[in-house]
The first five atom37 places (N, CA, C, CB, O) and aatype in JSON, in Angstrom:
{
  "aatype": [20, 20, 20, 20, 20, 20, 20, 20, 20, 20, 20, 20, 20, 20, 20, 20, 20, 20, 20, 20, 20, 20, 20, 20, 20, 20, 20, 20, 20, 20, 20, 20, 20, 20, 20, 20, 20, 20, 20, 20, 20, 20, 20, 20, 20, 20, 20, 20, 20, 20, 20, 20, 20, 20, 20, 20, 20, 20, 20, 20, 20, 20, 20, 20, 20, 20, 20, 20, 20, 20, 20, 20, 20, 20, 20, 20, 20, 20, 20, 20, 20, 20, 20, 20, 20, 20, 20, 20, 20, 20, 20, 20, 20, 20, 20, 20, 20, 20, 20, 20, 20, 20, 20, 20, 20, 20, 20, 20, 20, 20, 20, 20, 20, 20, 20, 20, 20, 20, 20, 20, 20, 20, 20, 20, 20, 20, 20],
  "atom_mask": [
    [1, 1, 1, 1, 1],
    [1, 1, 1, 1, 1],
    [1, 1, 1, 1, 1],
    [1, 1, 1, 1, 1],
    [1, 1, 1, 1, 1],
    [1, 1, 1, 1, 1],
    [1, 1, 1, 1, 1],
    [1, 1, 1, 1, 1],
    [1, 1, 1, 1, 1],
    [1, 1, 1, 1, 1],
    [1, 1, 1, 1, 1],
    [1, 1, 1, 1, 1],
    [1, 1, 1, 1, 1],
    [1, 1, 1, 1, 1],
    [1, 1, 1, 1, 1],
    [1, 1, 1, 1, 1],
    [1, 1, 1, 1, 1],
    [1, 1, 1, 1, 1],
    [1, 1, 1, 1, 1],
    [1, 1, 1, 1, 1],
    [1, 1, 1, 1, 1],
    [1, 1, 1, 1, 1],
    [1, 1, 1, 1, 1],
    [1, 1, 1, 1, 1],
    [1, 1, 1, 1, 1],
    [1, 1, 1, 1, 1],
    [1, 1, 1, 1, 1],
    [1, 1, 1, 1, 1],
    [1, 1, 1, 1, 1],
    [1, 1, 1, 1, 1],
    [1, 1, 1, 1, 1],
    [1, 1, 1, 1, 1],
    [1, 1, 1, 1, 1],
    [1, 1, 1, 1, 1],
    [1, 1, 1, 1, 1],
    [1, 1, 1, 1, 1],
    [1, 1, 1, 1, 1],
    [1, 1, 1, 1, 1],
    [1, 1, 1, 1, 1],
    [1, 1, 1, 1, 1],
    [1, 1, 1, 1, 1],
    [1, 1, 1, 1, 1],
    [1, 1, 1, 1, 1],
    [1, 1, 1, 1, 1],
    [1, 1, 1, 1, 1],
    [1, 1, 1, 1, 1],
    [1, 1, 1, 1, 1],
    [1, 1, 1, 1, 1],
    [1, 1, 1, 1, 1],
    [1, 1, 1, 1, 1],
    [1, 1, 1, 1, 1],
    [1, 1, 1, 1, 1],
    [1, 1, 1, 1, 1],
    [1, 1, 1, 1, 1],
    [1, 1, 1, 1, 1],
    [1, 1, 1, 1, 1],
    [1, 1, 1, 1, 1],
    [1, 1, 1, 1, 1],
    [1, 1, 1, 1, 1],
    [1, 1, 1, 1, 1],
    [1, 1, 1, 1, 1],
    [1, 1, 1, 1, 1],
    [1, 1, 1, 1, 1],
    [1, 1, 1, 1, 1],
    [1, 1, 1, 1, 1],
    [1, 1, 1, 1, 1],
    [1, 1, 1, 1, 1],
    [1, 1, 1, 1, 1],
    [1, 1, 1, 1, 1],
    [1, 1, 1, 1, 1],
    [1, 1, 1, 1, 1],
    [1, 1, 1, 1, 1],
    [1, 1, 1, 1, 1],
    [1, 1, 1, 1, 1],
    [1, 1, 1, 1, 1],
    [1, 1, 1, 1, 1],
    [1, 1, 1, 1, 1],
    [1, 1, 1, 1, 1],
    [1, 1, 1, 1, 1],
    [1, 1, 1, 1, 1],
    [1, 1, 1, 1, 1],
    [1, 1, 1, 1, 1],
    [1, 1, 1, 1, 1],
    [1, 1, 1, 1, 1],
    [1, 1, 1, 1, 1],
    [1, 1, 1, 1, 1],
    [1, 1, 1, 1, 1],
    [1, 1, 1, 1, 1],
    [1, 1, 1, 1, 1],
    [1, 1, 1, 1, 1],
    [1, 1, 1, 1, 1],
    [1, 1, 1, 1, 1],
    [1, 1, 1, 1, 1],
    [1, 1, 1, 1, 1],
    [1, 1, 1, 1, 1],
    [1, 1, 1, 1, 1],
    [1, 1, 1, 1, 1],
    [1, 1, 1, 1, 1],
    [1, 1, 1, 1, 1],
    [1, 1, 1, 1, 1],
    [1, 1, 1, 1, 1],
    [1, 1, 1, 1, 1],
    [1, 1, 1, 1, 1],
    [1, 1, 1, 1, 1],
    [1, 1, 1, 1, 1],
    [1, 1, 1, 1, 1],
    [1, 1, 1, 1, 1],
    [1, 1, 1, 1, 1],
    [1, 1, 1, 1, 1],
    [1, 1, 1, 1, 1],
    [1, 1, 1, 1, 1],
    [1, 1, 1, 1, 1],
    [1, 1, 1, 1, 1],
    [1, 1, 1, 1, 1],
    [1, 1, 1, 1, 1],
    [1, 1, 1, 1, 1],
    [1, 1, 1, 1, 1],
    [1, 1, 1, 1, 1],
    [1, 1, 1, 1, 1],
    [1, 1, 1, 1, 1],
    [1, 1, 1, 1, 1],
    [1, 1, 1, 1, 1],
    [1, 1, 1, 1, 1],
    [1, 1, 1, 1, 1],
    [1, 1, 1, 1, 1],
    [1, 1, 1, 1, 1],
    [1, 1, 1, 1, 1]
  ],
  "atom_positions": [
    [[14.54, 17.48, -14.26], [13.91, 17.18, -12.99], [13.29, 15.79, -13.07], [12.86, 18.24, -12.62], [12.63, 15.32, -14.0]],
    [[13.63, 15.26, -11.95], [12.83, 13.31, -11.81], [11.7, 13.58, -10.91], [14.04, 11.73, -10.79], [11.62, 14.51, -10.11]],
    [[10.81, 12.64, -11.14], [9.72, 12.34, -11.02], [8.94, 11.28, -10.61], [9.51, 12.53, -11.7], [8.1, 11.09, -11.49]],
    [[8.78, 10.37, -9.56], [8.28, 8.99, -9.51], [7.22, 8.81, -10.22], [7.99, 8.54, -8.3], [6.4, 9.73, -10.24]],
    [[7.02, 7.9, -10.78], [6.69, 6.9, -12.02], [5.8, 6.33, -11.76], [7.54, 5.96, -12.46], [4.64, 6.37, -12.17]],
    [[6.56, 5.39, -10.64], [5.88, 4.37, -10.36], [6.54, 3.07, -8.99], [5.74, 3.83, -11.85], [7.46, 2.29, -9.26]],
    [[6.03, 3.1, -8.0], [6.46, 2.33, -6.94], [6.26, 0.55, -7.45], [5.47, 2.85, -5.54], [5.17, 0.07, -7.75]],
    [[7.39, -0.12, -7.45], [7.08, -1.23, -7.83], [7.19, -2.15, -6.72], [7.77, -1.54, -8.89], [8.14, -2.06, -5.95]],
    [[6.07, -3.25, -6.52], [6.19, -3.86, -5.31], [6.08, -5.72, -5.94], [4.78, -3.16, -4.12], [5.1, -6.19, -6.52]],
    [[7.18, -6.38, -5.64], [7.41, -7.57, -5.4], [6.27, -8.6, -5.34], [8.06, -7.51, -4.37], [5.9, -8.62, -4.16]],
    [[5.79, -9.16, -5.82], [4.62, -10.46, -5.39], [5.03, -11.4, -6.18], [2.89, -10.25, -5.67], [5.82, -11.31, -7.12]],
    [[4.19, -12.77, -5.55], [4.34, -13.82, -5.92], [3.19, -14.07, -6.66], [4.65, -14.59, -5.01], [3.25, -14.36, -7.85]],
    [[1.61, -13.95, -5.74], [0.67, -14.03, -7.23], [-0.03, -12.71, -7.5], [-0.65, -15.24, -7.18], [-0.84, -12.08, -6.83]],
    [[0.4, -12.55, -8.39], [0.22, -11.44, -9.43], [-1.06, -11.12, -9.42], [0.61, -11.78, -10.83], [-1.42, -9.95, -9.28]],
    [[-1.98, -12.23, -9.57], [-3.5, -11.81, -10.1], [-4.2, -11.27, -8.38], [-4.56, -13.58, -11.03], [-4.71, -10.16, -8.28]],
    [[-4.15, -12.01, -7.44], [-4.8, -11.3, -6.16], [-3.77, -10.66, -5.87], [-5.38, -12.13, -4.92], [-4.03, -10.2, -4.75]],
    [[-2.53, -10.25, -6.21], [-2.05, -8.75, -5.61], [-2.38, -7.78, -6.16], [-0.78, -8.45, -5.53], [-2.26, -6.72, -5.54]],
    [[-2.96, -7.76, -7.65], [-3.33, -6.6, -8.36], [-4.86, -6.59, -8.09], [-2.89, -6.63, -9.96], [-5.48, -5.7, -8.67]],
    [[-5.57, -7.43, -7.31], [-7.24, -7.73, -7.1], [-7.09, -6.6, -5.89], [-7.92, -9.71, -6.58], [-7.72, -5.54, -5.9]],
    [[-6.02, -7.06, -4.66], [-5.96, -5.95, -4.1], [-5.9, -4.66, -3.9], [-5.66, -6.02, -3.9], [-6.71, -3.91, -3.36]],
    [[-4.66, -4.42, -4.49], [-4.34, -3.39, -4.63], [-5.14, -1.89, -6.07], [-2.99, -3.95, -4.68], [-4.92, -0.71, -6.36]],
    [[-5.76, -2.64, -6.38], [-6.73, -2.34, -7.02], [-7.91, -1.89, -6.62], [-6.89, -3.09, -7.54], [-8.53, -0.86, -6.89]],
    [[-8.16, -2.92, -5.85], [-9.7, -2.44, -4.89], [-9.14, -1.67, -3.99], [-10.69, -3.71, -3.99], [-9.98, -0.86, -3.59]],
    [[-7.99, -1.51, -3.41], [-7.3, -0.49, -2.2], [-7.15, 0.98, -2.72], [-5.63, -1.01, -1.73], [-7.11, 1.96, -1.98]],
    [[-7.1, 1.01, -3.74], [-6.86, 2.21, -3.96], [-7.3, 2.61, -5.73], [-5.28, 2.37, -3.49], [-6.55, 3.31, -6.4]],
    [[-8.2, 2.22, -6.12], [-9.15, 2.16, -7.21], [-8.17, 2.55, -8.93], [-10.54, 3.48, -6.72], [-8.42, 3.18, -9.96]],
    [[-7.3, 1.95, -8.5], [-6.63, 1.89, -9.46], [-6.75, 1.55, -10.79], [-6.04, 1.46, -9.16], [-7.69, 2.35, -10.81]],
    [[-6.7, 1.01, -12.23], [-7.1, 0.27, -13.16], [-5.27, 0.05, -13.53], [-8.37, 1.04, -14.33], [-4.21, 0.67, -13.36]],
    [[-5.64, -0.91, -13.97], [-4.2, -1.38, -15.06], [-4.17, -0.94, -16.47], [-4.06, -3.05, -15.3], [-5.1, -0.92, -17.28]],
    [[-2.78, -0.54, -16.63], [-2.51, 0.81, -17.85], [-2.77, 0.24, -18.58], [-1.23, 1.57, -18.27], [-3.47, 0.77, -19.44]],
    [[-2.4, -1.32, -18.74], [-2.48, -2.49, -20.09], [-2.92, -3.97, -19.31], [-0.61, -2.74, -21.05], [-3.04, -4.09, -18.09]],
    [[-3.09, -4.92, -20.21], [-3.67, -5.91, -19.8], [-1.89, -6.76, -19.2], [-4.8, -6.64, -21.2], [-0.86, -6.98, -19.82]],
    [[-2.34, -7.05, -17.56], [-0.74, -8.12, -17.33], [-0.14, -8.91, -18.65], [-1.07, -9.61, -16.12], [-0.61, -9.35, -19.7]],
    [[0.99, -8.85, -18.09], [1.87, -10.24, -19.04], [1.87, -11.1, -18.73], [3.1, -10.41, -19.31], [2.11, -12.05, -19.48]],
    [[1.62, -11.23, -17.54], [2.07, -12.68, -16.98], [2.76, -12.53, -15.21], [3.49, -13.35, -18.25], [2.39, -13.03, -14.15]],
    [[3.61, -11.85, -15.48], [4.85, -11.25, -14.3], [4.84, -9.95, -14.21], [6.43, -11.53, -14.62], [5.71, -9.42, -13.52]],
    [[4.03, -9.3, -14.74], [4.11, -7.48, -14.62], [3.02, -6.54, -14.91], [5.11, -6.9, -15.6], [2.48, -6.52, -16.02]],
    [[2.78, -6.03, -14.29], [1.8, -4.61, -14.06], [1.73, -3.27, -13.53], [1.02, -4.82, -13.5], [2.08, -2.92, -12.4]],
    [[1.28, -2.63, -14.37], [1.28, -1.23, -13.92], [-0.06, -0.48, -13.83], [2.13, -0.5, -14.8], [-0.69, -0.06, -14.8]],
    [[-0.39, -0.36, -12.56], [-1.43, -0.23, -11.82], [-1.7, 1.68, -11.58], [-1.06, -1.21, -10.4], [-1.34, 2.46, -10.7]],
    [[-2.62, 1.85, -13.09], [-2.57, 3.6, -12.71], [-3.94, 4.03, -11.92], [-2.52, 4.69, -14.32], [-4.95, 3.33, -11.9]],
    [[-3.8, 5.45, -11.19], [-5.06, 6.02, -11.19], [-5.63, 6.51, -12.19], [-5.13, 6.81, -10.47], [-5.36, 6.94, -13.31]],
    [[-6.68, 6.31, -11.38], [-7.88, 7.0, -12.78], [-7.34, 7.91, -13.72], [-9.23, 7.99, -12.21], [-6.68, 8.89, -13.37]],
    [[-7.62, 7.6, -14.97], [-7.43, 8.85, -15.74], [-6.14, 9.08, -15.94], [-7.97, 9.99, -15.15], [-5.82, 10.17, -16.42]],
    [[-4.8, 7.77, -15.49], [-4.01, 7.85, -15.58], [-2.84, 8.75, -15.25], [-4.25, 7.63, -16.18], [-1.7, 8.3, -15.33]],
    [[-3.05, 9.83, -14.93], [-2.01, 11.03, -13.91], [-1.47, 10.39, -12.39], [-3.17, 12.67, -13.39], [-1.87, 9.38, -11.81]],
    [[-0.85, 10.96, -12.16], [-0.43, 10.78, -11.14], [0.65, 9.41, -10.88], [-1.56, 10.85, -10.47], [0.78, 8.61, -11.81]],
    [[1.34, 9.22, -9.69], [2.19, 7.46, -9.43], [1.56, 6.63, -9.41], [2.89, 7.01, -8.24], [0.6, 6.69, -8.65]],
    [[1.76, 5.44, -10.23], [1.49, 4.24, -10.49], [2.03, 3.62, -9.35], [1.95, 3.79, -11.73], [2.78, 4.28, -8.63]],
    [[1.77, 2.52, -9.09], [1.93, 1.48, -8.55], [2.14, -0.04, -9.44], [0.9, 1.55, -7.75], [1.18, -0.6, -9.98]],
    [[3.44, -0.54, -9.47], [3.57, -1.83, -10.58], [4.12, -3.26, -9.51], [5.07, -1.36, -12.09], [5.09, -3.32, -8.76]],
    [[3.06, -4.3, -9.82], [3.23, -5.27, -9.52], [4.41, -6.0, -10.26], [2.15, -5.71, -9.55], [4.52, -5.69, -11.44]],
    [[5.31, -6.9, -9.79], [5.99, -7.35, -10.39], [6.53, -9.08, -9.82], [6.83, -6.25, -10.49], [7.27, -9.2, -8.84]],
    [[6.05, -10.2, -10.54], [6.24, -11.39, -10.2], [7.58, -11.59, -10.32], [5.49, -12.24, -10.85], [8.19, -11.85, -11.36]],
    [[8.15, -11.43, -8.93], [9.47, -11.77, -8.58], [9.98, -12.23, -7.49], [10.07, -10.98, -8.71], [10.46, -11.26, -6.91]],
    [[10.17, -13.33, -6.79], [9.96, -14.24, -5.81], [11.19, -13.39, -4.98], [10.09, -16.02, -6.24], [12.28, -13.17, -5.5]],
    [[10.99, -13.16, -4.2], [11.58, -12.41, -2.82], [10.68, -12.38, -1.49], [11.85, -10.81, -3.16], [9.51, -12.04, -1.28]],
    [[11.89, -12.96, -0.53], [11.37, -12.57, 0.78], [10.93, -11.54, 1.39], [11.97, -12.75, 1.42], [11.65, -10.56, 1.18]],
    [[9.94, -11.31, 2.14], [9.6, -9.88, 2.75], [10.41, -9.69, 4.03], [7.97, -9.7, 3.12], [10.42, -10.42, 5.02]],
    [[11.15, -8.47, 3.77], [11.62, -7.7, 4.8], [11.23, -7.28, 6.02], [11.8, -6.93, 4.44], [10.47, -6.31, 5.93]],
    [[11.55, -7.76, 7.58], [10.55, -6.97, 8.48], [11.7, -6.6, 9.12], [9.26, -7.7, 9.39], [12.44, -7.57, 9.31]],
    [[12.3, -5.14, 9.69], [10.91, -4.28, 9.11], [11.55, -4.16, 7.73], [10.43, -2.51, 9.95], [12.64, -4.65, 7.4]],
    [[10.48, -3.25, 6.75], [10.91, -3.31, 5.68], [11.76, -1.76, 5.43], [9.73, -3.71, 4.79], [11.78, -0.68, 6.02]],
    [[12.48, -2.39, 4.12], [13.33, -1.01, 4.12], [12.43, 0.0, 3.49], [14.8, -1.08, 3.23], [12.72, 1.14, 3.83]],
    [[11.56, -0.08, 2.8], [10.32, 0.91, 2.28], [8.86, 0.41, 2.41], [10.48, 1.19, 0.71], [8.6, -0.77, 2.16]],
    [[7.81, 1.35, 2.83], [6.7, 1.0, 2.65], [6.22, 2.39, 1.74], [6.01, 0.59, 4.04], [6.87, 3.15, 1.02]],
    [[4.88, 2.35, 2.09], [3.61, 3.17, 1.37], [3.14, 3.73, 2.24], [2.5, 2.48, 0.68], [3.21, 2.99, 3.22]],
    [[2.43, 5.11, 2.6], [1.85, 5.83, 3.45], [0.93, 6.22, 2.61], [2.56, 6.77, 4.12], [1.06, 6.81, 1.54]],
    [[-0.26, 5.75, 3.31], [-1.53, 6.11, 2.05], [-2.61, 6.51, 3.25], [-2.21, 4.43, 0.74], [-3.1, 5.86, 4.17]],
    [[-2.77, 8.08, 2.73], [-3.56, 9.2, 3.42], [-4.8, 8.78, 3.58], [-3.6, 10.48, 2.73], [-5.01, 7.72, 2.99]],
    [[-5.76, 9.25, 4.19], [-7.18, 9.13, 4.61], [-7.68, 9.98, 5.22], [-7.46, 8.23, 5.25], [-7.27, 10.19, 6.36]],
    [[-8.71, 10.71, 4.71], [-9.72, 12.1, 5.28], [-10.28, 10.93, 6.67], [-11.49, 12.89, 3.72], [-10.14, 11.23, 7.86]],
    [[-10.99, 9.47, 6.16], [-11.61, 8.85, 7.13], [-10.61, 6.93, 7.66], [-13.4, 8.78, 6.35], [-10.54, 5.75, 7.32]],
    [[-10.2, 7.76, 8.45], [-9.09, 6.31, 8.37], [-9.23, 5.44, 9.26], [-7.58, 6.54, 8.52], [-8.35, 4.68, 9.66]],
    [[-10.43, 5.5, 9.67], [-11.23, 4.18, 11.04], [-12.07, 3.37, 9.8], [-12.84, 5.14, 12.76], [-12.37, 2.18, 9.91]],
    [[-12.33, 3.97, 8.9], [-12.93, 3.41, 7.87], [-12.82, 3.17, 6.97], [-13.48, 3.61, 7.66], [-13.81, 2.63, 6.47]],
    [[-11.34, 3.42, 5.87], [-10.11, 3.14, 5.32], [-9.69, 1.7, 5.63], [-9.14, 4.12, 5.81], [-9.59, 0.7, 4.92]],
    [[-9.42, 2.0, 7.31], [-8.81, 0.85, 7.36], [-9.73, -0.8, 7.48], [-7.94, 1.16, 8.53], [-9.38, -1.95, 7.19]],
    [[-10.45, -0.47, 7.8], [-11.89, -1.87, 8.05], [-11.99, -2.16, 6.46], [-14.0, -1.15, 8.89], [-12.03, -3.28, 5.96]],
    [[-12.03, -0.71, 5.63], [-12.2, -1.49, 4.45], [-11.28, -2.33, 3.57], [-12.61, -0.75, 3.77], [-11.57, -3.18, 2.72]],
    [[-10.01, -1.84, 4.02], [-8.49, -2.74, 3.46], [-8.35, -4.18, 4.35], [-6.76, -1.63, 3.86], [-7.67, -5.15, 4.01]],
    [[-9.05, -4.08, 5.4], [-8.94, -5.48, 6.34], [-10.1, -6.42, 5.23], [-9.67, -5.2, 8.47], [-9.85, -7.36, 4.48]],
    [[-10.92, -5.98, 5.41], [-12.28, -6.64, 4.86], [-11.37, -7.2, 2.95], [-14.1, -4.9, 4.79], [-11.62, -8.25, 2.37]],
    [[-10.54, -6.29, 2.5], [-9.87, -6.87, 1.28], [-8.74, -7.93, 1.49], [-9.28, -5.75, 0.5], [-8.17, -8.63, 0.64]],
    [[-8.56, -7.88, 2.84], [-7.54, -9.03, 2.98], [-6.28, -8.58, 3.07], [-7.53, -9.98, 1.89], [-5.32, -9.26, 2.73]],
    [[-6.16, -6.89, 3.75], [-5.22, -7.01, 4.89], [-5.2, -7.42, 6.18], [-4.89, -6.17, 5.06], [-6.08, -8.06, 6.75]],
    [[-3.74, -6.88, 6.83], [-3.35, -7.74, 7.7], [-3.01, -6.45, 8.47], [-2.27, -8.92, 7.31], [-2.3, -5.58, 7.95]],
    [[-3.81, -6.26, 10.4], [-3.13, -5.4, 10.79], [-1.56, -6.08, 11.34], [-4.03, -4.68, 11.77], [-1.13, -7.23, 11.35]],
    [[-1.01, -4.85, 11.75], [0.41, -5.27, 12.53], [0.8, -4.52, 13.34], [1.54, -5.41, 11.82], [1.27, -3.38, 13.24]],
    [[0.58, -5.29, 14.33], [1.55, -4.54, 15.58], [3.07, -3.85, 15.41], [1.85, -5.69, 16.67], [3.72, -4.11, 14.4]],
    [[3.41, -3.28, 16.08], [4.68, -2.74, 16.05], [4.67, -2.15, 17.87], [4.82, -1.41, 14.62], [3.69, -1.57, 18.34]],
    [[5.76, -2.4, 18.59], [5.62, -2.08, 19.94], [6.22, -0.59, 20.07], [6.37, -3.2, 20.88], [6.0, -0.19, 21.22]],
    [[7.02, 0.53, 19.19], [7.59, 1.56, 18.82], [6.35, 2.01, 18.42], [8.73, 1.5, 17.92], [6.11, 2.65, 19.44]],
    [[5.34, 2.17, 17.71], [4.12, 2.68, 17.69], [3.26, 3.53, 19.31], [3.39, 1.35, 17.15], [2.5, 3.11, 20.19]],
    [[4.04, 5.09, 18.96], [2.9, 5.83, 19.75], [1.48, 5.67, 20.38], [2.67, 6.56, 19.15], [0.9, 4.95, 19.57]],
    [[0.85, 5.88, 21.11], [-0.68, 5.44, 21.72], [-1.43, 6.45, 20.83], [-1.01, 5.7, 23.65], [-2.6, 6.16, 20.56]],
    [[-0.91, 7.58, 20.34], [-1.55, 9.05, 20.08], [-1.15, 9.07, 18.18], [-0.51, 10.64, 21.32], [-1.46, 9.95, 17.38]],
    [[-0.48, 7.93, 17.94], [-0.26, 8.16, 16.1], [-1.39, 8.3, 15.35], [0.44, 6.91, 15.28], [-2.54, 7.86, 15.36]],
    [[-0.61, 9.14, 14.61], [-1.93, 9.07, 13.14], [-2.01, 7.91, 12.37], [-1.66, 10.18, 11.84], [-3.08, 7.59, 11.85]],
    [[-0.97, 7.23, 12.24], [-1.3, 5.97, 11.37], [-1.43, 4.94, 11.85], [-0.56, 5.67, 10.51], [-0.84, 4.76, 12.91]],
    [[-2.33, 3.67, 11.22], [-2.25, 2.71, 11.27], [-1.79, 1.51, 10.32], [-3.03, 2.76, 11.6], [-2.38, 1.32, 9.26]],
    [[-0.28, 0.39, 10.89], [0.35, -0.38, 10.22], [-0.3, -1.13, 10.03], [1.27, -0.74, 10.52], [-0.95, -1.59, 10.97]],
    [[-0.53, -1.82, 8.24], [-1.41, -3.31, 7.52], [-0.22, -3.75, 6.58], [-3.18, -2.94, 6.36], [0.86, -3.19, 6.39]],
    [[-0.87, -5.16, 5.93], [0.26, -5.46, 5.15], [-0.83, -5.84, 4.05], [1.47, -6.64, 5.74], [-2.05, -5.8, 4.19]],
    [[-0.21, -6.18, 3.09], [-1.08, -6.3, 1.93], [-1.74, -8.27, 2.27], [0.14, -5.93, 0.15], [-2.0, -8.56, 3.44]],
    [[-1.88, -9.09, 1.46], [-1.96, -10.19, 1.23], [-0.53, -11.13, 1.71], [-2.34, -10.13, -0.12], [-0.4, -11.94, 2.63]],
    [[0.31, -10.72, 0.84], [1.63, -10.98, 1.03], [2.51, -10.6, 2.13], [2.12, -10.58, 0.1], [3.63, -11.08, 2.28]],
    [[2.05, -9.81, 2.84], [2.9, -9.25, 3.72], [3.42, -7.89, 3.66], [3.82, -9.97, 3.74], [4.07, -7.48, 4.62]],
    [[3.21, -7.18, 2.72], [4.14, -6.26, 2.16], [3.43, -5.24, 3.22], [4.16, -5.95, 0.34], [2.26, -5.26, 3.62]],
    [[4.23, -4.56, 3.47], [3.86, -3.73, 4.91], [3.28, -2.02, 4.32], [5.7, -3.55, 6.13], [3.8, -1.77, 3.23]],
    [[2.54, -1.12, 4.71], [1.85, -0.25, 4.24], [1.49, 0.98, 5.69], [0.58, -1.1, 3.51], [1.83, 0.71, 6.84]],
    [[0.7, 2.41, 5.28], [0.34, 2.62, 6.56], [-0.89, 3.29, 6.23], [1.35, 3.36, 7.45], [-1.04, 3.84, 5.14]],
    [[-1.6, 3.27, 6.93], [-3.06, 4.26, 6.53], [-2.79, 5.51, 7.53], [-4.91, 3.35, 6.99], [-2.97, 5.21, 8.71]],
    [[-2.42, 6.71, 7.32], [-2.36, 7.93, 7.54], [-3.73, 9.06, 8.03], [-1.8, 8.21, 6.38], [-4.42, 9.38, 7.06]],
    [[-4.0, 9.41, 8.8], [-5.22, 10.29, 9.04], [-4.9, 11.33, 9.19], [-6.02, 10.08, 10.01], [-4.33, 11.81, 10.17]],
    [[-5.35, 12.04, 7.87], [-5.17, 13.41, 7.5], [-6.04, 14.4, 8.33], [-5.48, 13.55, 6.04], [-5.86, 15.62, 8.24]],
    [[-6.77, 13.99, 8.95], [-7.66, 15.16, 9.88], [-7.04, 15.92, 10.62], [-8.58, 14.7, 10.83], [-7.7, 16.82, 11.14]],
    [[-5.54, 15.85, 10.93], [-4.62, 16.47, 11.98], [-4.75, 16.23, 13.35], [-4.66, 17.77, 11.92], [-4.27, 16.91, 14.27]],
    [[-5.62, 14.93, 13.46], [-5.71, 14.66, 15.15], [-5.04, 13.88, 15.8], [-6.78, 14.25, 15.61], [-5.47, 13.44, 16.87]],
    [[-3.81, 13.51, 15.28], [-2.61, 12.5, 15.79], [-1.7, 13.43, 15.52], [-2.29, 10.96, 15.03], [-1.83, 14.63, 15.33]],
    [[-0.42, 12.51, 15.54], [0.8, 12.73, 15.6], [0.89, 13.11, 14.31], [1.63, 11.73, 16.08], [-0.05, 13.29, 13.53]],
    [[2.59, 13.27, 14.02], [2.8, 14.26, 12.43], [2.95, 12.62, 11.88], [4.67, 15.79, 12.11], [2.85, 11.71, 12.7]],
    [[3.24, 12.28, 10.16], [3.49, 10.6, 9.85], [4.55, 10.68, 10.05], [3.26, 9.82, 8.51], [5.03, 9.65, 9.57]],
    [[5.57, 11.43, 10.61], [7.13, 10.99, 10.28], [7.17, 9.65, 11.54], [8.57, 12.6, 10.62], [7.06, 9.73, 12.76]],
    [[7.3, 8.88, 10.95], [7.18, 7.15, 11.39], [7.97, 6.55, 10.56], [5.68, 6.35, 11.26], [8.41, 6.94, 9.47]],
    [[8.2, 5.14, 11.39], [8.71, 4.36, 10.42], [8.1, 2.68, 10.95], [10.53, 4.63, 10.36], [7.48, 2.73, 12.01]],
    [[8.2, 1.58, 10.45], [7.57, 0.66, 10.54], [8.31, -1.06, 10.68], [6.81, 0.97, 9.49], [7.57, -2.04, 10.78]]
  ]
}
């Protein structure tokens, strides 16, 4: 049986994409970067990683994959990922009544904050 590992996402600078994504989701790094690569675990190490990887590519819009990252409080989730230096994004296919809301990281890399309270729509979305 397979298992995700680890979602690896594309950047150019390494050190504020892992500043981000770090503070986004309180991650620590398994080992100290190389230079071009990281693997960004949760606490205590269980669970999917997230790995940065310095590899110069254009961002996709829309993209062919993002991240759906849940929230008990996601009016306040999301102010706090803006305040780190995301980016909201419109999308005109976006419901009035959705549960999520579309950000992008620093880079662009596109993401969704999800509100698990059950008072929107279901996430099956796309971006």
């Amino acid at each position: 049986m397979l298992s995700i590992g680890s979602i690896v996402i594309r950047v150019n600078d390494l050190e504020r994409q892992m500043r981000f994504w770090q503070a986004a989701l309180g991650y620590e790094p398994r080992y100290e970067p190389d230079g071009d690569f990281v693997i960004l675990q949760p606490p205590g190490g269980g669970g999917t990683c997230i790995s940065l990887d310095r590899v110069p590519a254009a961002v996709q819009i829309p993209p062919r994959l993002h991240l759906d990252l849940y929230a008990d409080q996601q009016d306040a989730e999301v102010q706090r990922l803006l305040d780190l230096g995301a980016t909201r994004v419109e999308w005109s296919k976006r419901p009035a009544d959705a549960d999520y809301v579309i950000l992008s990281d620093p880079e662009g890399n596109r993401f969704c904050v999800v509100d698990t309270t059950g008072t929107g729509n279901s996430p099956d979305h796309a971006t």
